[in-house]
N, C-alpha and C positions, 0 to 999 in steps of 0.2 A: 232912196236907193235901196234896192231887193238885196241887201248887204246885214250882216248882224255887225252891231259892237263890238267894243271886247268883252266888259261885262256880260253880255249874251251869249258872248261864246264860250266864257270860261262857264256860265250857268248850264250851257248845251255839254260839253267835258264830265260836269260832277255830276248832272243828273244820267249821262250816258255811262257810267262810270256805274253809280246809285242802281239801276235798273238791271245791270248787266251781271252784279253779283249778288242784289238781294230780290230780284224778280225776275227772274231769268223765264222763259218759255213751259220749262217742266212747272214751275209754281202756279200757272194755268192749269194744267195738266191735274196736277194735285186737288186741286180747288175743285176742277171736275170729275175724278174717279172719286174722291171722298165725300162728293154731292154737298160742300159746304153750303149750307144753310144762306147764308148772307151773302154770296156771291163774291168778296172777295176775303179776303187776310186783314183782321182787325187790326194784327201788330206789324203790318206793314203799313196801313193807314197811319199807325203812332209813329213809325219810323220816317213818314213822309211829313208828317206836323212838326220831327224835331229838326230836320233837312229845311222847314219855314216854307213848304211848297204849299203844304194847307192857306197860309197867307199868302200868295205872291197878289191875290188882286183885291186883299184887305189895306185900305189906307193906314197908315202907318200910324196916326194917330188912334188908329184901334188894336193895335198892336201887331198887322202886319206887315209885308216888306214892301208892296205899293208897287210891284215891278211891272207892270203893262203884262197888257193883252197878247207881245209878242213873245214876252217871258215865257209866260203861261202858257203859248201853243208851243216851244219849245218843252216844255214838261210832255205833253201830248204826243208831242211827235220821237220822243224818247222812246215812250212808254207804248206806242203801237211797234217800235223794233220788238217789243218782247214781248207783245199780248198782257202785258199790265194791266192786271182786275183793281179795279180802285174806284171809289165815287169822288172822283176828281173834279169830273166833267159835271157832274150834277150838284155837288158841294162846294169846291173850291172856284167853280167857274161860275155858274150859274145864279144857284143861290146866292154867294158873295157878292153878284153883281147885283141883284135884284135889292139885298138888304142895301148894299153901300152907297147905292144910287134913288132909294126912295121909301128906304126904312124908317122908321120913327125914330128916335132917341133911345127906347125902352127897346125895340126892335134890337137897334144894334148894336145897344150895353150886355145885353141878354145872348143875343145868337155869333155874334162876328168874333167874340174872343172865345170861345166854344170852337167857334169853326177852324179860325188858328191853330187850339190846343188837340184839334183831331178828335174831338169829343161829342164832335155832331155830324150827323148824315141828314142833309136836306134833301129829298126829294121834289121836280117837276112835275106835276101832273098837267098835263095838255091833251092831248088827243082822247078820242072818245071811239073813234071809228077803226077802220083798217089804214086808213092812209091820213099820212100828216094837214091835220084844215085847221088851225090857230084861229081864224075868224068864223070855223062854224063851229066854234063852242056853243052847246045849248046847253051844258048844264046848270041848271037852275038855283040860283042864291035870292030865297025871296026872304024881304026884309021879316022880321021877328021880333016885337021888343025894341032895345037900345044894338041889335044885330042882326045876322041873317042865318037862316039854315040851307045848307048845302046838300041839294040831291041830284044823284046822277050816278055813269059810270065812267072811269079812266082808266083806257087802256095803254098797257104799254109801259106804265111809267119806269123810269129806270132808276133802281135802289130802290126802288118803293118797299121792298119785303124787310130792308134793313133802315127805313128813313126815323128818325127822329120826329121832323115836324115834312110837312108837305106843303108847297109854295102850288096855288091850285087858281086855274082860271076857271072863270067860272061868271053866269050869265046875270050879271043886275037889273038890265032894260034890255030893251031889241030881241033882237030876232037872229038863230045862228047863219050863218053868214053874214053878219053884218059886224065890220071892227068895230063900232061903237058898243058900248052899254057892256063892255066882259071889263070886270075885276079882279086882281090876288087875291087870293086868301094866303096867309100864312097860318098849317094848321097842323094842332096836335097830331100825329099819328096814332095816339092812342084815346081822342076823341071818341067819348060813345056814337053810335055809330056810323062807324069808320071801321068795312068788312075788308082786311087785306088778305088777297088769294097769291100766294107766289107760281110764277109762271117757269116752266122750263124754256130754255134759250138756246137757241144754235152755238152762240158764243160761247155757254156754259157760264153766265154772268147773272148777275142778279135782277130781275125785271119783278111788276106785282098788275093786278088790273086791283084797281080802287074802287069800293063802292060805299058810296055816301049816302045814307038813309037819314035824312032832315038834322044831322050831322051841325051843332049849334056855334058859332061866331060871335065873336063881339066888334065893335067896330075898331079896337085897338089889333085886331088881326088884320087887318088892310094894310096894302103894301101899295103905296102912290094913292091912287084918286080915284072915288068910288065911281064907275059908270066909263072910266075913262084910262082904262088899264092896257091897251091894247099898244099902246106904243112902247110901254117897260116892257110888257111883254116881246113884243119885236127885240129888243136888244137883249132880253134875256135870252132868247132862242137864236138871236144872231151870236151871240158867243160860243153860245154850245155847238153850232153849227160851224164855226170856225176853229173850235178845240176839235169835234171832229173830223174836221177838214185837214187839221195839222196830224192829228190821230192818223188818219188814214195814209197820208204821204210816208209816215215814217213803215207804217203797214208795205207800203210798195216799195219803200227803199229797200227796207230789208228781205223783201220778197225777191227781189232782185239779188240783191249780193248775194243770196243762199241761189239761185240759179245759178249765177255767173260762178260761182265757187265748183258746182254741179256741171258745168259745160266746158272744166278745166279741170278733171277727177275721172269722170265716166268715157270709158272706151267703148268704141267699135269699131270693126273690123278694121283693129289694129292700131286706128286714131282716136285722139280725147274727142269726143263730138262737137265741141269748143271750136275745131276747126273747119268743119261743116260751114258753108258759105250761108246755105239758107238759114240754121241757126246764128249764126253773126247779126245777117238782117236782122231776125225777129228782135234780137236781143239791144242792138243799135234805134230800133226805133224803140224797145219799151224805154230805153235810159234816155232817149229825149222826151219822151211823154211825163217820164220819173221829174227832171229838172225843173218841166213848163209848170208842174202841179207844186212840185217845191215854192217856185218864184209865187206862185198865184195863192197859197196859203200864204205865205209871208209878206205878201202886198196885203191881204182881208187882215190883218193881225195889226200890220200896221194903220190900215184906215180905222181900226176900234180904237187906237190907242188916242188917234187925230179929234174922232167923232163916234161914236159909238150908237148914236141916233139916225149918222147918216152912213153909215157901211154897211147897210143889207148888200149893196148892188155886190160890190168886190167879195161880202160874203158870200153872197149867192152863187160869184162865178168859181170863188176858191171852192165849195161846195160841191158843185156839179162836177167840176175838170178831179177834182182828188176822188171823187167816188169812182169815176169813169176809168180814173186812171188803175187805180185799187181794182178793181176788178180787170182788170186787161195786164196788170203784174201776176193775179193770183191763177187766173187762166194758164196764163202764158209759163209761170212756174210748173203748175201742174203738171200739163203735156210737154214739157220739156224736160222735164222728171221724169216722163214717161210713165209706164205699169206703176211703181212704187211711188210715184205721186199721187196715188188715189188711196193710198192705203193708212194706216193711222201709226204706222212707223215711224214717219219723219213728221215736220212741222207742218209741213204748207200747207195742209189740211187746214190747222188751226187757222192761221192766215186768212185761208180761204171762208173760213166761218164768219170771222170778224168782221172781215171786211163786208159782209153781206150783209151783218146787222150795221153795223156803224153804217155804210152809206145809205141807207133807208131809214136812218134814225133822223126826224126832225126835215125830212123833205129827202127823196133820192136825187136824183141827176135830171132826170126828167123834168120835176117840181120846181127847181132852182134854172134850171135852163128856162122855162119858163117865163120864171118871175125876172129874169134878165132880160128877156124876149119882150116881154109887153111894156117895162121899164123904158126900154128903147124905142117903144112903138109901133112894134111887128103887130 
């Protein structure tokens, strides 16, 4: 059932609660005119470790709360109401899955209760090009010794300027394009050389390009199975892709409510525009595209929770429909804001940024429609 619990819902409450007065829109804002370095607010990160959201997809046995994948994309989808700068997505989603699912022992005594205590930023490194290819990784990890060295470049990565250690694919055998023969690494960020360039963002968030010069490994940095990494990979990037998939819904919801607010406040000639029949339409069809992308994130949340190996497909379509959707809320804000919705006055702006990078982070609409597309047999 496309229905929350109640524990779900009391978690949707405190975290909607949590964001609304200790991250609110201007704490973007700030983060961006004072060019913070790391992309977001360190003692908000602490303040989210002691809230146990650092943990919601750490087993309990490592000290954290074990709460699913639909937990989690309700943090997400809070946290896009407010433009929430945080390495959420990249530490508490991602890496957490990666370690908790095919860490060593030494891996996840070391990194999972760190990640808990808000005391580690793991960063992804994947992509190499302009556009998202996971199986054309050519960066090259040739053996070395009792390990490998790592050379290439990673573009893109997000928290990279602020990561701790870096969770990196990267090529052992084969040929790029090809799933077989890509492995983890899980690797120091402050590994000799290991060149990190911080990148500026439309977001105003933290991003880095990585570049690995013969960058040295040992085989206790491997995360799963050497040659054979590309299916953890998959669920690693299907999480992220479904935290921002949740990410981007709450982006549209509240893209919405601050229109809808705007189309029952602004007059002309003599009436609120709210009553404007053609404004109704528009407004009526964004809030059932707003609910179809709700149901369809909270379906992909729910098949991770089921299967986590077998939810690409529902991630794929939560993916595509919340990006599509995300941009047709931020549109549709704008020009219905009229003149002052292009201006850096109000929020939408911001919105409209976010959502630009988040839905092209990890596959746009396009990529993900695709991968549904051939799934089925088109």
């Amino acid at each position: 059932m496309l229905v929350l619990n109640d524990d779900q819902m009391m978690l949707q409450d405190a975290a909607r609660g949590f964001v609304t007065d200790t991250a609110p829109v201007a704490a973007l804002r700030r983060i961006r005119d004072e060019k913070v370095a790391e992309g977001f607010d360190r003692d908000l990160w602490r303040a989210m470790a002691a809230m146990g959201w650092t943990g919601i997809l750490v087993p309990e046995d490592q000290g954290g709360l074990g709460f699913g994948f639909v937990g989690a994309g309700i943090l997400c989808e809070e946290m896009g109401r407010t433009l929430t700068a945080s390495p959420f997505l990249s530490t508490a989603m991602m890496a957490a899955t990666a370690l908790s699912r095919a860490g060593s022992p030494a891996q996840k005594e070391h990194w999972l209760p760190a990640i808990v205590a808000g005391d580690a930023v793991i960063a992804t490194a994947v992509d190499e090009g302009r556009r998202h290819d996971p199986a054309g990784t050519g960066m090259r990890a040739e053996r070395h010794g009792n390990g490998f060295r790592l050379t290439g470049t990673k573009t893109y990565v997000v928290d990279g300027q602020a990561a701790d250690a870096v969770l990196v694919a990267a090529r052992t055998a084969g040929s790029a394009g090809e799933p077989g023969g890509i492995s983890l690494f899980l690797v120091d960020a402050k590994a000799r050389g290991l060149a990190v360039e911080r990148l500026a963002t439309l977001d105003s968030r933290g991003a880095a390009e990585l570049t690995f010069d013969g960058v040295e490994v040992t085989a206790d940095d491997v995360i799963g199975a050497v040659d054979d990494g590309h299916g953890l990979l998959e669920v690693v990037l299907g999480v992220g892709r479904a935290g921002l998939a949740a990410e981007l819904s709450g982006n549209a919801q509240e893209s919405f409510t601050r229109t809808m607010a705007y189309l029952k406040e602004r007059k002309q000639f003599g009436r609120t525009i709210g009553a404007f029949q053609a404004l109704q339409h528009r407004a009526a069809h964004l809030f059932c595209e707003v609910e179809i992308a709700r149901s369809a994130v909270l379906a992909a949340l729910q098949a991770l929770d089921a299967d986590p190996a077998g939810a690409s497909l529902a991630v794929s379509v939560a993916k595509s429909k919340a990006s599509s959707v995300a941009r047709l809320a931020a549109q549709e804000a704008v020009q219905m804001h009229g003149g002052i919705g292009m201006t850096d006055a109000i929020d939408i702006g911001l919105f409209m940024k976010r959502m630009q990078v988040a839905s092209t982070l990890y596959g746009d609409a396009d990529f993900h429609a695709d991968r549904v597309a051939l799934a089925r047999g088109f």
